[in-house]
C-alpha positions, 0 to 999 in steps of 0.5 A: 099928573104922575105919569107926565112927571115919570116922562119927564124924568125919563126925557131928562135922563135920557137927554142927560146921558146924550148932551153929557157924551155929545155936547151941547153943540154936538147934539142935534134936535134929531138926536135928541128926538131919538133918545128921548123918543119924542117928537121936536113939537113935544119937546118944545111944548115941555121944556121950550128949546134944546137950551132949556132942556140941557138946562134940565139935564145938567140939573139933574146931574149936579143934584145926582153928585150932590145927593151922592155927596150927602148919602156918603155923609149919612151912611158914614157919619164922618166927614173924612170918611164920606170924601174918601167914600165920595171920591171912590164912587166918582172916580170908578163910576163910568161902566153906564156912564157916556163919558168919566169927565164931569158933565159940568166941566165939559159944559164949562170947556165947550160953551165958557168963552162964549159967556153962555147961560149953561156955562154960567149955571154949569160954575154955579153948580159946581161953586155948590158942590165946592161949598158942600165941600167945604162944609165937610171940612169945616166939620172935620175942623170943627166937630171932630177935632181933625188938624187941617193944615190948610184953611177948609175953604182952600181945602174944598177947591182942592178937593174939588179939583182933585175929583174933577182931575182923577175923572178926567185922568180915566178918560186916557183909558186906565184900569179901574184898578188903576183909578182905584190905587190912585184915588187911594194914593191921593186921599192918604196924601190929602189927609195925612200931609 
């Protein structure tokens, strides 16, 4: 039973990076069958349809950013710390990666107005992340006593649309030294403001 979960998790990555560079419209059952290396009858018997299985790879994704998330947290121990930390590690990823935009947003940009399914889990997962957030802030708030100017629920959105606006600004081709002084930049403006 273990090497069929080793597959799979082989299939879902794979299928991750191609849906994540190509879209979910752009990819075609070939391509699929080509990166994940198997035949279409294999990947229906497994997954049911290409829907399900961009189901799974964007799972995979969101459950990727929200372990970064929580691993920053318990090697730093501090809240403000492990956003920054975060933060860093999202905006200079990308060298193995198929696109610096995050692969929720571009779910949400390519299938939102047709009230798709994946579009629709693509909100949830990052109304996830946004809580995560959240929760960081409210520790900041609560445990280590930091000023927050702004409510930590409002604090979280912004957060957030930070993260997915400096991954999206290194789409236009910027140094990652570059990336760094600006996420630098904004977190000293966040934290200190």
């Amino acid at each position: 039973m273990k090497p069929f979960k080793f597959e799979r998790d082989k299939v879902i990555d794979a299928a991750k990076l191609l849906f994540w560079q190509k879209g979910f419209h752009g990819t075609s059952m070939r391509d699929l069958q080509q990166a994940v290396d198997l035949r279409p009858g294999s990947i229906y018997a497994s997954f049911g349809d290409k829907s399900q299985l961009y189901s799974a790879a964007l799972m995979r994704y969101a459950d990727e950013g929200y372990q970064a998330l929580q691993q920053c947290f318990e090697e730093t121990g501090d809240a403000e710390k492990s956003l920054a930390q975060f933060l860093h590690l999202a905006v200079n990823r990308g060298v193995d990666e198929p696109s610096h935009v995050c692969m929720l947003v571009k779910t949400i940009a390519e299938l939102g107005d047709e009230e798709h399914s994946l579009a629709i889990l693509a909100k949830q997962q990052l109304a996830r992340m946004e809580n995560a957030f959240f929760e960081l802030f409210l520790h900041l708030q609560q445990q280590q006593g930091k000023l927050l100017d702004q409510e930590p629920r409002l604090m979280a959105k912004e957060f957030q649309a930070l993260v997915i606006g400096l991954k999206t600004y290194a789409q236009t081709g910027q140094s990652q030294e570059t990336m760094q002084l600006m996420s630098e930049h904004a977190l000293k403006y966040f934290f200190t403001r």
